[in-house]
C-alpha positions in Angstrom: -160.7 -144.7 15.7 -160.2 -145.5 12.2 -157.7 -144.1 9.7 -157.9 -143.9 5.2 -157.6 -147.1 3.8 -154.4 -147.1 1.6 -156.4 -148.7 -1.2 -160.0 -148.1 -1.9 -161.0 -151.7 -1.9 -163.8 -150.3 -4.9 -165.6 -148.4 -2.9 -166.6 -145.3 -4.3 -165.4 -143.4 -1.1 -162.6 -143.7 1.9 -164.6 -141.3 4.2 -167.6 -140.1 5.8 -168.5 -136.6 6.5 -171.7 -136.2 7.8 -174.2 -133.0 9.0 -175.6 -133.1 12.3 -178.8 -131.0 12.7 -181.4 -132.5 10.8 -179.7 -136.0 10.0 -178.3 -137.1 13.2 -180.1 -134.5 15.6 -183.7 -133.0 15.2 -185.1 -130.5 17.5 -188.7 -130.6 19.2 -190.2 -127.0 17.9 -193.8 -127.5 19.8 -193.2 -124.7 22.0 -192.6 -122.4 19.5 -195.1 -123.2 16.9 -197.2 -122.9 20.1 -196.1 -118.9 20.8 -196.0 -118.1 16.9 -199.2 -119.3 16.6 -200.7 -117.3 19.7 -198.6 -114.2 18.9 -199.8 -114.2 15.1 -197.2 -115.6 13.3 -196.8 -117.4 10.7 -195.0 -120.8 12.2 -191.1 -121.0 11.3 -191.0 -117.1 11.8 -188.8 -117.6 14.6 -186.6 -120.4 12.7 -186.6 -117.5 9.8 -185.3 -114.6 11.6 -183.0 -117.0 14.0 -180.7 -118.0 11.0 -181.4 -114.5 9.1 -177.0 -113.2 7.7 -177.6 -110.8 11.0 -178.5 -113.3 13.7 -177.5 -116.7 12.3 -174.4 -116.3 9.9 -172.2 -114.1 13.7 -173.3 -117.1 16.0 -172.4 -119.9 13.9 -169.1 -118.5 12.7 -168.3 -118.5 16.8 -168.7 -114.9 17.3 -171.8 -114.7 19.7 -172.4 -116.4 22.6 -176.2 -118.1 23.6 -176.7 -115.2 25.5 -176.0 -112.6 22.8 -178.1 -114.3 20.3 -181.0 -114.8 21.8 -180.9 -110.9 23.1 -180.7 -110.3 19.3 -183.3 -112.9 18.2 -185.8 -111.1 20.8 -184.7 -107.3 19.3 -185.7 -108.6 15.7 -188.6 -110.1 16.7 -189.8 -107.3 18.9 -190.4 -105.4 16.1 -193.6 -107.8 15.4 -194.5 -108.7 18.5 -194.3 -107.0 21.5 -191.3 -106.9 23.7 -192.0 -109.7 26.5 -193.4 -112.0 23.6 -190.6 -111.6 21.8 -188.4 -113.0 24.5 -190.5 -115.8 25.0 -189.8 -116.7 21.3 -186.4 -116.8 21.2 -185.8 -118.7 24.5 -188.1 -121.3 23.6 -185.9 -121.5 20.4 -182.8 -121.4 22.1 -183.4 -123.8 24.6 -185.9 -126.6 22.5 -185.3 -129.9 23.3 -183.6 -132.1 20.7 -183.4 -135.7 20.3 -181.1 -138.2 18.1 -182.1 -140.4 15.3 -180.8 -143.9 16.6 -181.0 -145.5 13.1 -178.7 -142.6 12.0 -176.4 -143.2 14.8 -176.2 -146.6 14.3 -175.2 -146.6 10.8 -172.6 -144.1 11.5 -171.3 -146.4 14.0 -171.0 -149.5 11.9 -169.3 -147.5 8.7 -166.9 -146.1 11.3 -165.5 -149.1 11.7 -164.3 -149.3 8.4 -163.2 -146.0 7.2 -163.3 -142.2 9.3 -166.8 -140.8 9.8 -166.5 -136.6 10.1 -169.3 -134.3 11.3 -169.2 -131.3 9.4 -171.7 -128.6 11.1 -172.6 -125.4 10.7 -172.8 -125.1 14.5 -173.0 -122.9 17.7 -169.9 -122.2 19.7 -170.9 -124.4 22.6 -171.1 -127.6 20.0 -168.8 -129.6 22.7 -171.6 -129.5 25.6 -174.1 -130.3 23.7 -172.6 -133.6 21.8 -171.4 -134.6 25.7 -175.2 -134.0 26.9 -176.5 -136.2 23.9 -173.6 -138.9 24.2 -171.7 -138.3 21.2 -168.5 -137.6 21.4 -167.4 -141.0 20.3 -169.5 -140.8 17.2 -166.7 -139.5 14.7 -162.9 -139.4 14.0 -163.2 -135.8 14.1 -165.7 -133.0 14.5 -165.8 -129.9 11.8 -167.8 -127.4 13.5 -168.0 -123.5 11.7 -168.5 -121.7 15.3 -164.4 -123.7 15.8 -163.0 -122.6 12.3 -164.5 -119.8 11.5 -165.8 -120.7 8.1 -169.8 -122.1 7.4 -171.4 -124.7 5.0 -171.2 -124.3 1.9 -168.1 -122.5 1.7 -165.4 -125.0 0.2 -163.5 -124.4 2.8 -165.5 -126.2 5.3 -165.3 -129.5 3.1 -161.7 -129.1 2.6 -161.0 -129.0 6.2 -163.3 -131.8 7.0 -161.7 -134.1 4.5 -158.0 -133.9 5.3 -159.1 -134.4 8.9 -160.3 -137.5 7.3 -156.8 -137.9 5.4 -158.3 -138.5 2.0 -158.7 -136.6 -1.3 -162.6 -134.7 -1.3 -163.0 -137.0 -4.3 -162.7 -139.7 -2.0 -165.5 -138.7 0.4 -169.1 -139.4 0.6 -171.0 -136.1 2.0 -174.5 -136.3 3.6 -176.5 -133.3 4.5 -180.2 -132.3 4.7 -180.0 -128.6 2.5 -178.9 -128.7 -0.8 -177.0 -126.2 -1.4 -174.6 -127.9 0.5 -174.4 -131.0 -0.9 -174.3 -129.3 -4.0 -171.1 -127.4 -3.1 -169.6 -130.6 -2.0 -170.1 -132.6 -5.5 -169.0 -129.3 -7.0 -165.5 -130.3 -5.1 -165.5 -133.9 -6.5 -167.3 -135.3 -3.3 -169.9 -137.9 -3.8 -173.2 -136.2 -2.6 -176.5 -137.5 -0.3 -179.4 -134.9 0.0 -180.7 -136.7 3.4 -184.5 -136.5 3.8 -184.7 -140.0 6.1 -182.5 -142.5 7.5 -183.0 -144.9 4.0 -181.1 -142.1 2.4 -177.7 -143.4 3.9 -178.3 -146.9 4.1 -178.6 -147.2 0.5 -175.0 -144.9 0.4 -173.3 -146.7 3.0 -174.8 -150.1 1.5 -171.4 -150.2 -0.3 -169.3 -150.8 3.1 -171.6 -154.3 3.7 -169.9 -157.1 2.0 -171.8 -159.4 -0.1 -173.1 -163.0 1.6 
């Protein structure tokens, strides 16, 4: 485990805070594509309606279980398709397959051994099992997850919390996500901000850690 550097060396950041889904974690969505497409509709329907304020915003802020969302995933999308397709929709959602981006994971690794890496994720309440299943939970200092405080990306909250678990100043942290509202909320608190689209993205940020030869 690291801890904040007392000075900052001239880096331009003493911390990592990092999203999960969609830079370190990706999920395979064949399946579902597979159903939309046989049912009629258009593909990331599903996606759509999983995430919609009703369905979305309750499970990631902790307050429905697997169970309870994917009963109201398959009531929403019932009203398109019929009842038993519906089902089959949003248990293929629930239960995809994901898979880690080793170059990701790898970088994380090596920065974390010179300053505190955070994830910060807007995630479901049984985060825990799923970073134990994928091998994880030695990745960061400290996990942020919105199911476990209560409070999602990009409220400012979130990025507050996530950087004094870090013990540094949000000025002081670099923040990497894939959606940019969120990075945009984090810059608007002083952070220094990585729209990730591929692992490049945070090589070049965390180039800054690798001393010169």
């Amino acid at each position: 485990m690291t801890t904040a550097p007392d000075h900052h060396d001239g880096r331009p950041f003493d911390a990592v805070l990092c999203d999960l889904d969609g830079v370190i974690r990706h999920y395979d969505t064949s399946r579902v594509t597979e159903l939309e497409r046989a049912s009629g509709l258009p593909e990331g329907s599903t996606a759509e309606r999983a995430f919609a304020p009703g369905n979305g915003l309750p499970l990631l802020l902790g307050e429905l279980t697997k169970e309870q969302w994917v009963d109201a995933l398959a009531h929403d999308l019932s009203a398109r398709v019929p009842p038993a397709r519906a089902r089959a929709l949003s248990t293929a959602f629930a239960e995809a397959e994901s898979w880690i981006d080793e170059c990701v994971v790898d970088q994380l690794r090596r920065a974390r051994a010179s300053l505190p890496v955070v994830i910060v994720t807007n995630a479901a309440p049984w985060l825990d099992d799923d970073l134990a299943a994928l091998g994880l939970t030695d990745l960061a200092d400290h996990v942020v997850s919105s199911a476990r405080v209560g409070v999602a990306k990009p409220d400012r909250r979130i990025y507050e919390m996530a950087a004094a678990r870090a013990g540094v100043s949000p000025d002081r942290c670099l923040f990497v996500d894939d959606a940019r509202e969120n990075v945009a909320a984090a810059v608007a608190l002083g952070m220094t901000g990585v729209h990730y689209r591929e692992p490049a993205d945070l090589r070049r940020a965390l180039a800054v850690l690798t001393p010169p030869r």
